[in-house]
N, C-alpha and C positions, 0 to 999 in steps of 0.2 A: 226918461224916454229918449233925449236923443242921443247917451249912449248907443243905446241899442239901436237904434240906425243909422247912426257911425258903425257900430258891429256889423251891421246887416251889410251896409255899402261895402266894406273892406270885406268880407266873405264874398260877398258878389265877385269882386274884384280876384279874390283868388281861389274861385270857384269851391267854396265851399258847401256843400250841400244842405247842413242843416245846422243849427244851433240850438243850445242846450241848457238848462240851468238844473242842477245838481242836487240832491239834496235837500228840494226846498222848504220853506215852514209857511205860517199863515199869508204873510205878507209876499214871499217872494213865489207863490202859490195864485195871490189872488192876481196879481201883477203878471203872471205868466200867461194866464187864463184872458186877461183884459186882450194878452197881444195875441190871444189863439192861438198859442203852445201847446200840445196836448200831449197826455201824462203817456209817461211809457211806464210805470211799474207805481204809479201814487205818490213816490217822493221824487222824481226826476220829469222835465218835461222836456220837449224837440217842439222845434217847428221849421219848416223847410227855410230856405232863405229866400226862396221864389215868393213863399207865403206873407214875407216879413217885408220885401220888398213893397208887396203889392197892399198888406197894412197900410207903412207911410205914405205911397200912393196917394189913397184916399181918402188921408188926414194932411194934405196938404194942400 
């Protein structure tokens, strides 16, 4: 988890709009879903970075 907001801070930082994870299977599915990714086709998920921001927010 603090990958991904390391991820999220440096996207902020260079204005990226949304982040992704590819492809994924059970575990990197349910992990997506915990951080409110949501699917764009069943094996790919997005979630904004305004979104991902505002997760770590208020888990800290």
């Amino acid at each position: 988890m603090d990958f991904v907001h390391f991820l999220s801070e440096i996207a902020l930082k260079y204005d990226f709009k949304h982040i992704g994870i590819e492809s994924v299977n059970e575990k990197s599915r349910a992990f997506a879903e915990k951080l409110d990714f949501h699917s764009i086709n069943g094996s790919n998920y997005a979630v904004s970075v305004e979104d991902l921001i505002f997760y770590f927010q208020d888990k800290i």
